[in-house]
N, C-alpha and C positions, 0 to 999 in steps of 0.2 A: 504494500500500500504506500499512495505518495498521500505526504502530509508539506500543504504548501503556506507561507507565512507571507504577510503583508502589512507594510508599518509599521509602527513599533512593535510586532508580537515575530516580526525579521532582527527586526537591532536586538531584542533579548537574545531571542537564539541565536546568532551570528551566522544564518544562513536563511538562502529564500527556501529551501525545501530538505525533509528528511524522504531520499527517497527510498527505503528499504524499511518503512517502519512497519513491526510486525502487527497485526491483527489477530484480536484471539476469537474463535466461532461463537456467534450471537451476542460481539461485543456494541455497543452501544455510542454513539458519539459523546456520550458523557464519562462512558470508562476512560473515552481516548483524549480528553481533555484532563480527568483526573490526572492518567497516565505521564504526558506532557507537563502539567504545573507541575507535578512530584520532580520532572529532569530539568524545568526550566521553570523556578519557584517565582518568578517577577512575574508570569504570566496571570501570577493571581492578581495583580495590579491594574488589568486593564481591566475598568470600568465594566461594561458590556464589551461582547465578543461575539460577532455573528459567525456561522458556525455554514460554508457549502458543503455538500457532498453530491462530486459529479457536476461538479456547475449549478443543482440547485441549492436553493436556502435549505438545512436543515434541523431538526430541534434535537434536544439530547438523547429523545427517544431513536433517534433514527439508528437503525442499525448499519454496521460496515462491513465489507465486504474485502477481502485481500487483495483484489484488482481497484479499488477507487481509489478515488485522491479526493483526500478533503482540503480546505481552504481555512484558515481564519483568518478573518478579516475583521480587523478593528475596527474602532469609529473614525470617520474622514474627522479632520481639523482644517482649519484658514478660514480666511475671512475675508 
């Protein structure tokens, strides 16, 4: 599974993408955020966190799959 980063949830991790992140069967996109804050602790910092899988929006519930690629994407800033 690719897990891709945008914005600051990239500057914590020091990369745009983990691509070889493992997936465990019937995991949840909320185990895979736990999973992630536990290796990259700042990530509890951002505010809200919207959450793709596959290009769509998805919620915690969503489940993953070893071929998709999730997204997180922080909140835009500027003005």
């Amino acid at each position: 599974m690719k897990v891709l980063f945008f914005g600051i949830s990239k500057d914590i991790v020091g990369q745009r993408e983990l691509s070889n992140f493992v997936v465990h069967n019937n995991e949840t996109v909320e185990s895979i955020l736990e999973r992630l804050k536990a290796d990259y602790p700042d990530l509890s910092k951002i505010s809200s966190l919207a959450i793709s899988v596959n290009q769509k929006y998805a919620d915690i519930t969503t489940i993953v799959k070893k071929n998709d690629v999730i997204a997180l994407i922080p909140p835009v800033s500027g003005g």
